[in-house]
C-alpha positions as CSV (number, residue, x, y, z in Angstrom):
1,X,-20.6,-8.5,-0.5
2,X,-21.3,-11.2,2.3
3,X,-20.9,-9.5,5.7
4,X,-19.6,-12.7,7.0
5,X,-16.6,-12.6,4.4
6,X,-13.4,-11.3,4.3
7,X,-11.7,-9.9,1.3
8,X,-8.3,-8.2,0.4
9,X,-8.4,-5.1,-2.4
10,X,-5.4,-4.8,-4.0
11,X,-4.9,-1.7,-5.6
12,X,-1.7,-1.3,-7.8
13,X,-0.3,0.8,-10.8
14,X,1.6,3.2,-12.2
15,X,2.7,5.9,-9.9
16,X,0.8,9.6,-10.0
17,X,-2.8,7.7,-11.0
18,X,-4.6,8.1,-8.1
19,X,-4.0,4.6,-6.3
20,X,-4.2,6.6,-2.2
21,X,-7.1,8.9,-3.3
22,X,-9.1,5.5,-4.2
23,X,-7.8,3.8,-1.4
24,X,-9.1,6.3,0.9
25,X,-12.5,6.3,-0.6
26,X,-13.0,2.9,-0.4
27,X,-11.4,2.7,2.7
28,X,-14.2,5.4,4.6
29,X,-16.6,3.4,2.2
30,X,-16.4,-0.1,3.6
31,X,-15.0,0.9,6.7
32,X,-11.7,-0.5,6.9
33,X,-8.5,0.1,7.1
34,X,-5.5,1.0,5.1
35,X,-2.6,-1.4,4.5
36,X,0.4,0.2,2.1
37,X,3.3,-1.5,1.1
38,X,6.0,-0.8,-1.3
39,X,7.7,-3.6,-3.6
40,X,11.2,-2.3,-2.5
41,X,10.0,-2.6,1.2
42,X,10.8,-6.1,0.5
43,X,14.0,-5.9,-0.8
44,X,16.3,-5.9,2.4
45,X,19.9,-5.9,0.7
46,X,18.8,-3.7,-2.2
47,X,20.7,-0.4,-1.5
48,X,20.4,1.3,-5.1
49,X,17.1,2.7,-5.8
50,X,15.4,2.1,-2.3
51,X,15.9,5.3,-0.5
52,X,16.9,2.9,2.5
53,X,17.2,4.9,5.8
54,X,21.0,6.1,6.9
55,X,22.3,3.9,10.1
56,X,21.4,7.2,11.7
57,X,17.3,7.4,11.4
């Protein structure tokens, strides 16, 4: 990999196959960072299915 480059990994599958255990590795490995994001944290006005936080939290 060129130094000089940036690049995004995406790393996406199934749940319970060991997506945040590889992201952590290759996270310490190139020395970066960790960004996670959920498809239903897009999903605003979805209320079935998206654990959406209470008015409350």
């Amino acid at each position: 990999m060129n130094p000089n480059q940036k690049y995004l990994v995406v790393i996406a599958g199934p749940t319970g196959v060991g997506k945040t255990a590889l992201a952590i590795n290759l996270a310490k490995h190139f020395s970066t960072k960790i960004l996670s994001a959920d498809s239903r944290q897009f999903y605003k006005e979805m209320s079935i299915g998206t654990a959406k936080p209470t008015p409350k939290n």
